[in-house]
N, C-alpha and C positions, 0 to 999 in steps of 0.2 A: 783732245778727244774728238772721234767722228760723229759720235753720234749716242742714244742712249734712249737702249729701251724701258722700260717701268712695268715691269707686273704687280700691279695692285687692282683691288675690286673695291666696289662699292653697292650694298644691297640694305633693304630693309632691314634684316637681318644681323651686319656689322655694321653697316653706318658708311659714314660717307668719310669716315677719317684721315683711313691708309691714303685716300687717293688728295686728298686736301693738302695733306702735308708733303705729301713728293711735290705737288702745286707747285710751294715754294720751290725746290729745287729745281724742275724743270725750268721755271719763270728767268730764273738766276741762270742756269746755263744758256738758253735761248737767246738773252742778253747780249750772250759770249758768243752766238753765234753757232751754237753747237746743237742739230734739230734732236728731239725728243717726241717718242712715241708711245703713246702706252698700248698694251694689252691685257684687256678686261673682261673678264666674263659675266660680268652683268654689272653695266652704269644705268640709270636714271637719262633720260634724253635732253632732260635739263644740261644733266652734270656732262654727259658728252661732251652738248653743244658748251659747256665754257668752255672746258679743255680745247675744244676745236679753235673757239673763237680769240685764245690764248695764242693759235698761230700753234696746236700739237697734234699730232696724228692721233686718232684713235683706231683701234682695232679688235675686234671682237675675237675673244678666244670661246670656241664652242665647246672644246674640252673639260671635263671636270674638273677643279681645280684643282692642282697639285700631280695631276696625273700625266701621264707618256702623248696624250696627246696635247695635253695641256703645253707643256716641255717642246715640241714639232713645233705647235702655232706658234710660241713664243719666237723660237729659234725661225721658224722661216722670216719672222717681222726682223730679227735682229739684220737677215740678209737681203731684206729689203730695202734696209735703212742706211747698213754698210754701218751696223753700230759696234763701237768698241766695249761697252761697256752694259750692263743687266742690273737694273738697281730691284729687288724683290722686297715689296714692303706687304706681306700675306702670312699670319699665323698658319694657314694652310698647306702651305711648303718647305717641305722639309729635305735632309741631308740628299737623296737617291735624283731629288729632281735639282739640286743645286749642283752636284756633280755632274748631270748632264751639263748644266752650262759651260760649268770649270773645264771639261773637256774639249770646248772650242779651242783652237791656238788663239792667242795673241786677246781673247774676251774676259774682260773682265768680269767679276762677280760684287755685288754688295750687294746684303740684306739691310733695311733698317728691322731696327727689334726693341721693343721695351718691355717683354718678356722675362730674357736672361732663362729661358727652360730649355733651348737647344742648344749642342756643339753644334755650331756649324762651317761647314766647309766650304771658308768662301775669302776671298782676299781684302775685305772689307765690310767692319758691321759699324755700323752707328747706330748707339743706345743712348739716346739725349734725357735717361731720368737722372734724378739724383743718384751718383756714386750709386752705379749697377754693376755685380760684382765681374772680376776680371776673369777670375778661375773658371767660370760657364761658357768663355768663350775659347779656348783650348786651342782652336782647326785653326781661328781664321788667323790670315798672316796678318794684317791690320786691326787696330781698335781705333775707335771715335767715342769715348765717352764722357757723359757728363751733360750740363744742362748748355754749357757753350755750342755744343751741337745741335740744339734744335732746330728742326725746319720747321721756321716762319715766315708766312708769305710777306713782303714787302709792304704792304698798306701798315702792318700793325706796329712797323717804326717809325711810318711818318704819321699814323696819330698822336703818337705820344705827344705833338707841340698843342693836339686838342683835348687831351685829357682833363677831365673835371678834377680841382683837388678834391683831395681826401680829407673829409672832415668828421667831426661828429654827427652830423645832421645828415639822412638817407632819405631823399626826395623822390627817388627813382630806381628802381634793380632790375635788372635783365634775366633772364632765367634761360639758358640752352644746357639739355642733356644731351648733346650729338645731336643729326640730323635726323635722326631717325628715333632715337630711343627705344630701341627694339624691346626693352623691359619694362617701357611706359612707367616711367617715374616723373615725370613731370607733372603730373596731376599731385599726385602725395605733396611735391614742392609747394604747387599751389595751395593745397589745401594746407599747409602750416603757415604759409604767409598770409593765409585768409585769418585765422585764429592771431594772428599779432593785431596790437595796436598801429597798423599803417595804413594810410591811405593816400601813398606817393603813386606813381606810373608804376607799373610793370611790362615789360614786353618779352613777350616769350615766342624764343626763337626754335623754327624747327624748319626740316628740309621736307623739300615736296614729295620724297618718297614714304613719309609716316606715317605708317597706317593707324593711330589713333587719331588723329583729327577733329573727329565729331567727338568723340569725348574730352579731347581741348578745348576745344571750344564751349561746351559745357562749365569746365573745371575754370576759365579763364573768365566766364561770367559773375563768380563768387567775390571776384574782386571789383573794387567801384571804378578803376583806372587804368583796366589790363587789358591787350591787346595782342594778339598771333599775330608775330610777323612769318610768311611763310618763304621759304627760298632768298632769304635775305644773301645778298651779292654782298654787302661790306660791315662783316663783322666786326672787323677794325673800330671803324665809325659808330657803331651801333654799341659799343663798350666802351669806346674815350664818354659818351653822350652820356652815359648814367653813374650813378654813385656806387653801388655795389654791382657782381655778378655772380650768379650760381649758377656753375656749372659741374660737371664729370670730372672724376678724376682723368683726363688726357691731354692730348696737344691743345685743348680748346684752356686749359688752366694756363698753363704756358703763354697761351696767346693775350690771355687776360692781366696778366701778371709782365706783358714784355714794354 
């Protein structure tokens, strides 16, 4: 492979997900030697600055997402990169802007997806939920499904030699709903874990683009032991460290569970 560009986004709004879990893939290919670019229509300057500092391009698409220009800025990065390949990890795009890709010669297409709600037309989908059905995906000439698929970043295989066992006794719990929580649920978390009989550690993790903050910090008060970690770098480490973790149904459950 020469090269490989990544359209995903990252906002208050979706969260910092799409762009965390291509992470792993990028990180993996780079390895290999092979440069990786992304094109994002709106990162945090935080999250740029990792990717950059990961040794990846970033580049700004000014186009609305999913749209004809969006599609141009993608495609001029792909001929600046000299990339063979388009990884699209964006609920946002769909069949008309994936066929512009497919119509390069010789460029490849892969979506990831944990949807299963679009046919699409693309030479490669990886869907890393449990057993997500086959029939939904029709167009594309490859499938990748299943939980073997998941892109996880590397730290979270080399915790495992520090994970706390599992026992009966909860000293400790971590609380992340995405970086963002765009439907602030994290508070509600708190406030049931205030009503139990605990008074272990809590650390409740959130990315620096969350616009509830000050009502975290509020909600984080109610407990005798609880603490906002913000823009925490090694989630790995921050979940072998404690007994339980509550999080979202997504890649962060995965992450928790690898």
């Amino acid at each position: 492979m020469k090269g490989l560009v990544i359209r995903a986004d990252a906002s208050p709004a979706i969260g910092a997900g799409h762009v965390l879990r291509t992470l792993a893939l990028a990180d993996a290919l780079a390895e290999r030697g092979v440069p990786c670019a992304y094109a994002s229509h709106h990162l945090a300057p935080t999250l740029a600055a990792r990717l950059e500092n990961a040794g990846h391009t970033v580049a700004a698409v000014t186009g609305e997402p999913g749209s004809s220009a969006d599609l141009n800025e993608t495609l001029a990065l792909v001929d600046r990169l000299g990339a063979s390949a388009v990884v699209v990890d964006h609920y946002g795009i769909h069949a008309a802007y994936l066929d512009g890709i497919g119509h390069r010669a010789g460029l490849r297409t892969i979506v990831i997806d944990d949807l299963a709600e679009r046919d699409l037309p693309v030479d490669l989908i990886v869907n890393p939920n449990h057993d997500p059905p086959r029939e939904r995906y029709a167009r594309a000439n490859e499938l990748r499904l299943g939980l073997r698929y998941a892109l996880l970043r590397k730290e979270f295989a080399q915790a495992r030699e520090t994970v706390r066992p599992v026992g009966a006794s909860v000293e400790s719990i971590l609380v992340t709903l995405g970086a963002t929580d765009p439907h602030n649920l994290t508070p509600t978390v708190l406030e049931g874990l205030s009503a139990l009989p605990f008074a272990g550690e809590v650390v409740v993790v959130i990315g620096d683009e969350n616009q509830h903050r000050a009502e975290l910090e509020g909600a984080v008060s109610l407990l005798p032991k609880a603490r906002l970690a913000i823009g925490l770098r090694d989630m790995a480490a921050a979940m072998a460290a404690v007994d339980r973790v509550v999080t979202a149904a997504s890649t962060t459950t995965l992450e928790a569970m690898c």
